[in-house]
C-alpha positions as CSV (number, residue, x, y, z in Angstrom):
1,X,0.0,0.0,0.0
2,X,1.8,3.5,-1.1
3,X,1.0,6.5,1.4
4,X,0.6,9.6,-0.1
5,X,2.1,12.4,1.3
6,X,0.7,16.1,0.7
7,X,3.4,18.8,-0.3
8,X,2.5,21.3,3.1
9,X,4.3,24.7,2.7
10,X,4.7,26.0,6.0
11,X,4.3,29.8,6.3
12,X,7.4,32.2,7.7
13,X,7.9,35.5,8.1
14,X,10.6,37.2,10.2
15,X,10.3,39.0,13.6
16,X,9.9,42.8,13.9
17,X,12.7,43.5,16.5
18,X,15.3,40.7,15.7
19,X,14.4,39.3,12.6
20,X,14.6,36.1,13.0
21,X,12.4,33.8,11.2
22,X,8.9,32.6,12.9
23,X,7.8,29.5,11.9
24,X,3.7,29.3,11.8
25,X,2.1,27.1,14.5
26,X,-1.2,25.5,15.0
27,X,-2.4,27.9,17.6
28,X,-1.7,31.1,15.4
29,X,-3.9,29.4,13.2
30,X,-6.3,32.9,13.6
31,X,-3.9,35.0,14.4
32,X,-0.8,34.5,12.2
33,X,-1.2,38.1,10.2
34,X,-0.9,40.1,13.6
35,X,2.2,37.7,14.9
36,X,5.0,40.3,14.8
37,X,7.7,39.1,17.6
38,X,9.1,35.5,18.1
39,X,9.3,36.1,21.5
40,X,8.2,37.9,24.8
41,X,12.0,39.2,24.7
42,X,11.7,40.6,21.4
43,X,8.2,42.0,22.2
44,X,9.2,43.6,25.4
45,X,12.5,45.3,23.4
46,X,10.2,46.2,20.5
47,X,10.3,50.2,22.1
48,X,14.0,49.9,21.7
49,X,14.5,48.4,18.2
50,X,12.5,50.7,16.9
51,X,14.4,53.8,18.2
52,X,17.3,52.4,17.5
53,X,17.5,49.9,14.5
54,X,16.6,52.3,11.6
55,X,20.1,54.0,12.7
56,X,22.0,50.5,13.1
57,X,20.2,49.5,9.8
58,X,21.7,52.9,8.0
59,X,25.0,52.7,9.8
60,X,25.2,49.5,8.0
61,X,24.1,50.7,4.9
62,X,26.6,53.5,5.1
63,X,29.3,51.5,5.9
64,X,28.8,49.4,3.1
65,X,28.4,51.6,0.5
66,X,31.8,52.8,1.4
67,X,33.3,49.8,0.3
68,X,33.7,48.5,-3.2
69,X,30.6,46.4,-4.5
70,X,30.8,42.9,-3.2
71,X,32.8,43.8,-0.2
72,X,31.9,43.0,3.0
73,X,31.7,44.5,6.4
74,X,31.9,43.0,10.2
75,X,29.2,43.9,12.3
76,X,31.9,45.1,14.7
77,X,32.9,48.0,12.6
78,X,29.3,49.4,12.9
79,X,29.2,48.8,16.4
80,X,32.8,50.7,16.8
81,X,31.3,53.3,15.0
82,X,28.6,54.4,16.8
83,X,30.1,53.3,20.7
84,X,33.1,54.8,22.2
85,X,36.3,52.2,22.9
86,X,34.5,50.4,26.1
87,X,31.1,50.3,25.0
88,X,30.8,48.6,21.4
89,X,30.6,45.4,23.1
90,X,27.1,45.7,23.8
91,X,26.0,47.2,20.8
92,X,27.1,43.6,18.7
93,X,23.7,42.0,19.0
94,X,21.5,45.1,18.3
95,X,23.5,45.5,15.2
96,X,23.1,41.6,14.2
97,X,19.5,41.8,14.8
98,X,19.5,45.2,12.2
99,X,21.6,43.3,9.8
100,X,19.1,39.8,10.2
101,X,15.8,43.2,9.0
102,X,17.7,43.7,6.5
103,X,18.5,39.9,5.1
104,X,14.7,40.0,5.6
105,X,14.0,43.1,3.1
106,X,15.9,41.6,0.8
107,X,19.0,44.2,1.1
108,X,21.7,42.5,2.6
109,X,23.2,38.7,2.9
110,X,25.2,37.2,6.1
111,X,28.3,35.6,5.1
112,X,30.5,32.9,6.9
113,X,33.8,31.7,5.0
114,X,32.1,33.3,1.9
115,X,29.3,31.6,1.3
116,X,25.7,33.0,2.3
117,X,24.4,31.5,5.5
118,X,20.3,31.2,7.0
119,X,20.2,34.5,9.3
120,X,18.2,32.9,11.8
121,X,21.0,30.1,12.8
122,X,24.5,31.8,12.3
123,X,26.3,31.4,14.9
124,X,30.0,32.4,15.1
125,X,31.5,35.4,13.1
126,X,29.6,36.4,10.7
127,X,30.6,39.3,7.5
128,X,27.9,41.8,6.1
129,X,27.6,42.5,2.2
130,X,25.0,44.0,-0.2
131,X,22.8,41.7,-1.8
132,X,23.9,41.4,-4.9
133,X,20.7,41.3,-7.9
């Protein structure tokens, strides 16, 4: 007896403040169009990111278009940029979460030993470039 299995598309979208990808579930099922934030973290931070990422997301668009096209950027340098010497630190996973908004626009790919990686699941160092078209 041959089963037959149904081709089932599961629905993403990425979240508003870090832009990591959220995976539909059964008891969004009525809700899924207002689902904005993966978590209760990102939905308490949502204040925050929305101060603050447009600038992250144009520090790294700035910083990028400095560079030749197809050169890439570390999320460090953006951080540096906008923090003085002892406070960049803190700024790495604000700008990581601007860069993941902008893999999700469409603007931007995260790189590891040159080849494009998922945003939601790098781990590690990771280097910034302009989507190329």
């Amino acid at each position: 007896m041959t089963s037959l299995r149904r081709a089932c598309v599961i629905p993403e979208k990425p979240c508003a403040a870090c832009g990591r990808t959220i995976t539909w579930r059964k008891k969004w099922e009525r809700d899924w169009e207002h689902v904005r934030f993966c978590s209760d973290a990102c939905r308490r931070a949502k204040k925050s990111v929305l101060n603050t990422g447009a600038t992250l997301e144009a520090e790294i668009l700035s910083k990028l278009g400095e560079r030749a096209r197809g050169a890439t950027i570390c999320p460090s340098e953006v951080a540096r940029s906008l923090a003085n010497e002892d406070e960049w630190r803190a700024l790495m996973e604000p700008v990581r979460q601007a860069a993941r908004r902008l893999v999700a626009k469409g603007v931007l790919d995260i790189t590891q030993g040159g080849h494009v990686v998922d945003a939601s699941t790098a781990k590690g160092p990771i280097r910034l470039r302009l989507r190329t078209r």
